[in-house]
N, C-alpha and C positions, 0 to 999 in steps of 0.2 A: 153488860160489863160486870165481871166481877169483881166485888165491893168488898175488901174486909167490913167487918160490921161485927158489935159490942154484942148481937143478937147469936152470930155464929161464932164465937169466939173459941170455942172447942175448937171448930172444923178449921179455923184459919190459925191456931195455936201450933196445931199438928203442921199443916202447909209450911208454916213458917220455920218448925224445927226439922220436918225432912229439909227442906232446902238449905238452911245449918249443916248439916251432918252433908250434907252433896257437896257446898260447898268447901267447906273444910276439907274434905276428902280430898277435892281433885285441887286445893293449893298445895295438900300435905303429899298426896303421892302420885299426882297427876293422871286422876283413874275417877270417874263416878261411875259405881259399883251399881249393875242393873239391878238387884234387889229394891236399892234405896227408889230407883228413879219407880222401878214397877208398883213400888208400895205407893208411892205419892199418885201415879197412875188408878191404881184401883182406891185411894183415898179422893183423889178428885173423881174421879166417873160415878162411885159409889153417889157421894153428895150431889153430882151432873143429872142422875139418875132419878133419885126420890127429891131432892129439894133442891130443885134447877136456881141456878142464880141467873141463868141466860137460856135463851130459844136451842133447841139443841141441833137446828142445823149452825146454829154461830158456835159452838161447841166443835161440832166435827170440822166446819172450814176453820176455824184457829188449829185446831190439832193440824188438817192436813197443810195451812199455810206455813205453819211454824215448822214441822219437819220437813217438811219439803222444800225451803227456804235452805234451809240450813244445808240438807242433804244435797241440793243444787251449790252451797256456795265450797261445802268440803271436795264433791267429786269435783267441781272447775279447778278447786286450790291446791287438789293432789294430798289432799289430808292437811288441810289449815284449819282443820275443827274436825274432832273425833267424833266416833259415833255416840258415846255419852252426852254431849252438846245438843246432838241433833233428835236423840231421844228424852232429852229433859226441856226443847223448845216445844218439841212434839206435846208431850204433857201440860208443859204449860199454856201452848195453846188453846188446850182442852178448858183449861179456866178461864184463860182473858178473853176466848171467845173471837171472833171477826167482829170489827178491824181494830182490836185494840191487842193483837199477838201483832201487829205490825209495830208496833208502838213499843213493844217489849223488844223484840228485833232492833228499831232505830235507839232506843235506849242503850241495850246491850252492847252495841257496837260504838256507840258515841263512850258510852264510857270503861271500857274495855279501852280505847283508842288514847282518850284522856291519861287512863293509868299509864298505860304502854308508854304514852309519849314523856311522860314524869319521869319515869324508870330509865328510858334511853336517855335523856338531859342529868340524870342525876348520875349515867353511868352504872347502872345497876343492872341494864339489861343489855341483849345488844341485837339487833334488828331480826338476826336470827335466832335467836331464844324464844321457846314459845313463853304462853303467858295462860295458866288457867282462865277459863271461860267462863266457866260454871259460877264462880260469885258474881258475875257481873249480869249475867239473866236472870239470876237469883234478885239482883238489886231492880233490875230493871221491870220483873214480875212484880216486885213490891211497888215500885213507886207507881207503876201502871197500875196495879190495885186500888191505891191510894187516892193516889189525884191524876189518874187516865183519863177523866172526862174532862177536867180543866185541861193538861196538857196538850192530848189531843187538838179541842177548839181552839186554843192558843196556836200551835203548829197549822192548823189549817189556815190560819188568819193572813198567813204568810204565801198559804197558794191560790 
């Protein structure tokens, strides 16, 4: 699993401000801009590459769970998540590694879902307005950084 850590704090300083700049983009014009995702892309593989934080087949099955997750739930939704969404889970796959891009996925979507349901009771949104993605796998990447191994165990404890 990958661990921010005080050891790589360069390499997870960078992660953290790509995914800023994604963020912000796609709440400000509803667009993550493939340069920013492909830079985070060649920033994580690079580091995947010389100083693995994970086994690199758990590298590739996060990458292809996380896109292909996604890519499966946009072509069912008819375009309910852009391809920016499904290209920055794909990436971040690539770092949280198998089975904790699952874990970014149920985060994402619990709290994407949370907002969403705030915004509809406060009247701020309306069932059909969409709802930027990208800060909410952005958050979801972090806190599965963070504390993935405690959540995880905690969630399983349940099945």
């Amino acid at each position: 699993m990958y661990i921010f850590s005080t050891s790589f704090f360069f390499r997870d300083a960078i992660i953290l401000l790509l995914l800023l700049f994604i963020s912000i983009q796609d709440l400000q014009k509803r667009t993550i801009p493939n340069f920013l995702v492909l830079l985070l892309f060649f920033w994580i593989f690079f580091w995947q590459l010389f100083s693995p934080a994970l086994p690199h087949w758990s590298s590739l099955a996060g990458f292809l769970a996380g896109g292909g997750i996604f890519y499966l739930i946009a072509t069912l939704s008819k375009g309910g998540l852009g391809g920016g969404d499904i290209k920055l889970m794909a990436v971040l796959g690539l770092a949280a590694g198998w089975p904790f891009v699952l874990l970014v996925f149920l985060l994402a979507f619990i709290s994407g879902a949370a907002v969403g349901l705030i915004l509809l009771l406060c009247k701020k949104k309306t069932w059909r307005a969409a709802l930027p993605f990208a800060p909410f796998i952005s958050l979801a990447f972090f806190l599965t950084a963070v504390w993935g191994p405690e959540i995880w165990q905690w969630y399983i404890s349940f099945l």
